[in-house]
Legacy VTK file of the C-alpha trace (Angstrom):
# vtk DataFile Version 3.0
C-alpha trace
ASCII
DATASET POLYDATA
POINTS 303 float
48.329 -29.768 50.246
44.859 -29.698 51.339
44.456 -26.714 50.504
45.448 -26.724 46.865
43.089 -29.561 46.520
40.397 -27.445 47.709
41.228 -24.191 45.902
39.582 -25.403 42.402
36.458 -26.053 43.787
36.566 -23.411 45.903
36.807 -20.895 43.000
34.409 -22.438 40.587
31.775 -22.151 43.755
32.447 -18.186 43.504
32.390 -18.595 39.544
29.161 -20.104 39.838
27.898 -17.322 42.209
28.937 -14.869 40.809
27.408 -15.832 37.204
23.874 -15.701 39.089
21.403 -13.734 37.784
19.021 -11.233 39.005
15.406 -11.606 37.748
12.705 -8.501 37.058
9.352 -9.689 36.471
6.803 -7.049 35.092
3.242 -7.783 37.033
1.245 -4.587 36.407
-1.595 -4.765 33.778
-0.979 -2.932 30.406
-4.649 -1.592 30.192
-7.119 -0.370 33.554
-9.452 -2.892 32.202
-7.457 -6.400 31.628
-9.572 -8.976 29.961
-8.131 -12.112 32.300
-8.531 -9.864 35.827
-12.221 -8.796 34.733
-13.129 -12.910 34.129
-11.642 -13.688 37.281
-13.061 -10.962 39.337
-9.327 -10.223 40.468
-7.889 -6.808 41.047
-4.959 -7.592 38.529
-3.796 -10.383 36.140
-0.807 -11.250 38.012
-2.822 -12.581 41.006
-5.120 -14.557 38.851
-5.023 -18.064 40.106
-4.321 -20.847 37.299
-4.905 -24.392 38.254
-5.377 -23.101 41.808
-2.250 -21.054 42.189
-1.275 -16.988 41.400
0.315 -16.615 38.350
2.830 -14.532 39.021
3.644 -16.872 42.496
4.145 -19.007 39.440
6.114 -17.538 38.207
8.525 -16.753 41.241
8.505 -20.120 41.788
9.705 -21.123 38.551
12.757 -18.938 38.592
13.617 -19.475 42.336
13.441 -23.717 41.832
15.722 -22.739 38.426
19.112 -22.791 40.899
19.955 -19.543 38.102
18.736 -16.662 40.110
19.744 -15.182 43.112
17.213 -12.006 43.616
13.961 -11.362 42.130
12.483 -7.555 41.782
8.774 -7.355 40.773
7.930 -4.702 39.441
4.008 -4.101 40.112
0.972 -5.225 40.430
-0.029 -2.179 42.740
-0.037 -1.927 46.964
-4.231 -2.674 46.400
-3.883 -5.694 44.401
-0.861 -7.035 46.415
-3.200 -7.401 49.100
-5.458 -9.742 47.683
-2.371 -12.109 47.503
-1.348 -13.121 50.708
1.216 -15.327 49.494
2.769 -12.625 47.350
2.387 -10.003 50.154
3.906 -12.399 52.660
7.376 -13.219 50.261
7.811 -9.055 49.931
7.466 -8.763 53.614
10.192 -11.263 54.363
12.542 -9.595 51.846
12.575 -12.705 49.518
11.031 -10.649 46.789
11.701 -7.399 46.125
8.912 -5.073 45.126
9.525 -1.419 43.021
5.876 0.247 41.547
5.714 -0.184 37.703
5.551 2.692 35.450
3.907 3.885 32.676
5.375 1.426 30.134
6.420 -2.174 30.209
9.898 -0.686 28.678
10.163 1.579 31.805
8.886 -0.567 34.230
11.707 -2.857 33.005
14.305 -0.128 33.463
13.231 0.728 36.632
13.765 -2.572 38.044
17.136 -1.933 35.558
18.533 0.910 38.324
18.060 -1.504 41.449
20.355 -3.768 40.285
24.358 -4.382 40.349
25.903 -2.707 37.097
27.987 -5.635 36.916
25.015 -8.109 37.817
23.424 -10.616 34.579
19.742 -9.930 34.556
16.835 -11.918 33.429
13.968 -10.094 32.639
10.053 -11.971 32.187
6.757 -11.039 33.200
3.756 -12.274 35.735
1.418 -14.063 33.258
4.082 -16.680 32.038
1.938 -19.191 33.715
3.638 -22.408 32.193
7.004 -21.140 32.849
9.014 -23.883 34.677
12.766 -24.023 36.188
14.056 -26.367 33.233
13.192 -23.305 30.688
14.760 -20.544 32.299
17.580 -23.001 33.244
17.689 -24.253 29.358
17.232 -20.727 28.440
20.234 -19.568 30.719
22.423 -21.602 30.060
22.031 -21.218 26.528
22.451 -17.248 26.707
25.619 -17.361 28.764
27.426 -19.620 25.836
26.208 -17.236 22.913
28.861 -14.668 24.133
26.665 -11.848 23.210
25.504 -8.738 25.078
21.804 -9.673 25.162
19.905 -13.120 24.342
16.427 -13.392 23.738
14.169 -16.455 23.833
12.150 -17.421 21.032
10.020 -20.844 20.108
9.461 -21.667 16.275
5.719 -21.210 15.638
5.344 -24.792 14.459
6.282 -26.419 17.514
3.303 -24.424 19.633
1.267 -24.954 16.872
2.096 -29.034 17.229
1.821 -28.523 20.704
-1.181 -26.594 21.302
-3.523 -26.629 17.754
-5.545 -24.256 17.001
-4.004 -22.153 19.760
-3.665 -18.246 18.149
-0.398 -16.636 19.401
1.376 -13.344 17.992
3.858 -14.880 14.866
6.346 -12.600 13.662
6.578 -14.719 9.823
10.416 -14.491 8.611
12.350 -16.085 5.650
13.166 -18.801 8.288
10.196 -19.462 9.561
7.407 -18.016 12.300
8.906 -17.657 14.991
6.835 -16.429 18.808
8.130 -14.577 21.574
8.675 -15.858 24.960
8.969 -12.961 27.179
12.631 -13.866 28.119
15.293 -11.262 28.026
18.886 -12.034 29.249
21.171 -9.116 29.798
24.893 -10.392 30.723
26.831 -6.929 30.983
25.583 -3.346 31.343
26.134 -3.043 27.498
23.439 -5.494 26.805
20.793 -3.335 29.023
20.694 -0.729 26.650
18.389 -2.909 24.689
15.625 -1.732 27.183
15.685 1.424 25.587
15.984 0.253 21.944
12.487 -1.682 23.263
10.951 1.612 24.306
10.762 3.109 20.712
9.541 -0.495 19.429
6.798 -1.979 21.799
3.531 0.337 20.743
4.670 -2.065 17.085
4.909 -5.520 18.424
1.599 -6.488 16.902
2.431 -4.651 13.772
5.518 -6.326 12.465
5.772 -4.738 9.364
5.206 -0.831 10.817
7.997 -1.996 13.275
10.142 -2.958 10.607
9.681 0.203 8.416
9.911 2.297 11.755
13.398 0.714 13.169
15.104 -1.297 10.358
14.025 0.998 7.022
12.557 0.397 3.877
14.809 -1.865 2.709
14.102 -4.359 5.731
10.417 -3.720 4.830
10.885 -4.933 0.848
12.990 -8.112 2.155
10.122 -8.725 4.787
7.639 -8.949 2.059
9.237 -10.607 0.348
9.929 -13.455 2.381
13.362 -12.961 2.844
13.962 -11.774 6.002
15.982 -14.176 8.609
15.639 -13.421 12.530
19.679 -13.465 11.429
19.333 -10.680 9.520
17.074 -8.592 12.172
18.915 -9.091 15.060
22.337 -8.226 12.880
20.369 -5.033 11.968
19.260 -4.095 15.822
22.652 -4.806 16.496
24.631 -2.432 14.076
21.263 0.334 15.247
22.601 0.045 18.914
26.276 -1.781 19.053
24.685 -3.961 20.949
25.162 -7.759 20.641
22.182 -9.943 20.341
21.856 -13.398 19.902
18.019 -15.670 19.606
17.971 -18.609 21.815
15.732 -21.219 20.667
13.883 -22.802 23.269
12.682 -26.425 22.514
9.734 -26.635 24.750
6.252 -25.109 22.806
4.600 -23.963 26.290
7.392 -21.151 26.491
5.493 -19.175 23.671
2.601 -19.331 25.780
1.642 -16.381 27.753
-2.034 -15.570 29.832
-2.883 -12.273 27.020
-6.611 -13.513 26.675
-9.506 -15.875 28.890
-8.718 -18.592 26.075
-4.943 -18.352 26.895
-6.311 -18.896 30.963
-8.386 -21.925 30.021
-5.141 -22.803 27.835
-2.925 -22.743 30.654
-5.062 -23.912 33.257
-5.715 -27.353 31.523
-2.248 -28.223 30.506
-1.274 -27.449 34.433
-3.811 -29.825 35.651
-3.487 -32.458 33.077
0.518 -32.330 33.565
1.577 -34.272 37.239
4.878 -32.956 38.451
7.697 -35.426 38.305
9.740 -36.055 41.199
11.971 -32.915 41.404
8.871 -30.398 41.360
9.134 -29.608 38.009
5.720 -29.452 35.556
7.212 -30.759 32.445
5.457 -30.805 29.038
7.300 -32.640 26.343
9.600 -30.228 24.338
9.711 -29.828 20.731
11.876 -32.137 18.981
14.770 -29.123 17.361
16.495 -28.173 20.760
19.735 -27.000 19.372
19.542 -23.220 18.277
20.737 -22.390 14.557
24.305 -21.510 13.633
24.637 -17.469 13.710
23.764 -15.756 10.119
27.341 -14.348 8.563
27.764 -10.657 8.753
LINES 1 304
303 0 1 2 3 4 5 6 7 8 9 10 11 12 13 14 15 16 17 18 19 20 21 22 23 24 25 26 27 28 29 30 31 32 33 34 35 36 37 38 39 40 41 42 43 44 45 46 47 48 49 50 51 52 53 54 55 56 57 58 59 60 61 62 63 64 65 66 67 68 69 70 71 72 73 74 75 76 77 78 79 80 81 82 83 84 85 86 87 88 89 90 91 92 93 94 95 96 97 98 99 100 101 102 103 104 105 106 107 108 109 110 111 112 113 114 115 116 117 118 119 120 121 122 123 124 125 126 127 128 129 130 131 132 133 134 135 136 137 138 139 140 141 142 143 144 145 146 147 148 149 150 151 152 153 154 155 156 157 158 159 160 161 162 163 164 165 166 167 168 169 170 171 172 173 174 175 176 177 178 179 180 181 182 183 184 185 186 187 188 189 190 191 192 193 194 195 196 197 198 199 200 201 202 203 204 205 206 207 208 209 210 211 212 213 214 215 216 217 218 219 220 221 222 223 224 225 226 227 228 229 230 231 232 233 234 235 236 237 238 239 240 241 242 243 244 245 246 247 248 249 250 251 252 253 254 255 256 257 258 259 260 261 262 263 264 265 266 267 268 269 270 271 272 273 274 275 276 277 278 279 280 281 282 283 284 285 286 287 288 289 290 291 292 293 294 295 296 297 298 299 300 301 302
């Protein structure tokens, strides 16, 4: 009788461990000259301190204190640069982080850490210089992924929520009949179908400040007209990537404005630096900055 009692619990435990994810966070520098590493006299971006600690240690800690993620592979900064972060050095010593050298390419970077893990295995991909990255977005982001019931999720902010949040703050804005929408360097894949968007990525990430040559290049003139015009949905782009690659992707709207923030420029370090040491962590260790008021992400655009 005892048993049966403890059988439920027993298997949503293994549910719940299974459903884990595995996290790959790009740390190598996309130029041999990167503007934050030169102003900080630092070997790499990654190992830039903000507000006193490493970005990318950040970073780690973030996902580790999310409860989501059970392994972390980093993929860069290089040996030489590792060394000038103890702390960093120390956790790939002890096994608690894996390291793999980047490549050539963010994309293939990302696929290399791709081949070290489980086929069957949900991964989370971000990168080092998410400095305001905290354990209630990638938990909010997460969560939100696994019930879309697609093959890849990506996280986005609406452009008018960092722009409330942080004003006169310039950040990439892909404009769409919608609304602006940012990035926020947060990939989930939940099945090895959903991985194949790595390699979609590789023919589109020389565009990403382009929008429009992206658009002609991967969705077609037509997709370039409706863009002009004002009347293309992130609905209507994602249902195009989709029927491109048969893969299933789904936006997840985060509601808090600091995920669009990454460290790309010295402003964006002076950003992120004084929102971490104006913001005093609440009890459970986690830096939180008021969200946005929309949380809830829109209904998916009929096919």
């Amino acid at each position: 009788m005892e048993k049966r009692c403890h059988e439920p619990f027993l298997e949503l435990q293994t549910m719940n461990a299974a459903s884990r994810f595995t996290a790959i966070v790009l740390a190598a520098d996309r130029t041999g000259r990167d503007p934050v590493a030169t102003a900080a006299g630092m070997a790499c971006k990654a190992i830039v301190p903000i507000a006193g600690v490493p970005m990318v240690i950040r970073v780690l800690d973030a996902l580790e204190d999310s409860g989501e993620v059970d392994a972390i592979i980093l993929c860069g900064p290089p040996p030489s640069a590792i060394a000038d972060c103890p702390e960093l050095e120390r956790r790939i010593g002890s096994g608690r982080v894996t390291w793999v050298p980047n490549l050539d390419s963010p994309s293939r970077s990302a696929d290399s850490g791709l081949a070290q893990c489980d086929a069957d295995t949900p991964v989370l991909l971000t990168t080092a210089d998410h400095a305001l990255l905290s354990p209630a977005i990638v938990r909010h982001f997460l969560h939100a992924a696994r019930l879309a019931q697609t093959d890849a999720a990506v996280g986005v902010v609406r452009h008018e929520d960092v722009a409330a949040a942080f004003p006169g703050v310039g950040r990439t804005v892909i404009r769409l009949g919608d609304g602006g929408i940012c990035g926020c360097n947060l990939y989930a894949f939940l099945n090895p179908r959903g991985r194949g968007l790595v390699a979609f990525w590789q023919q589109a990430e020389d565009l990403r400040k382009q929008p429009w040559r992206l658009i002609a290049q991967v969705f077609g003139l037509r997709m370039v007209l409706s863009y002009v015009l004002g009347r293309l949905t992130l609905g209507k782009a994602l249902h195009r990537v989709s029927a491109r690659t048969g893969i299933r992707v789904q936006p997840v709207f985060l509601p808090y404005p600091q995920a669009g923030i990454d460290v790309d420029k010295v402003e964006d370090m002076r950003l992120a630096t004084s929102v971490l040491a104006s913001t005093a962590p609440p009890a459970d260790g986690d830096r939180q900055i008021r969200p946005a008021a929309k949380a809830e992400n829109p209904p998916a655009e009929k096919r």
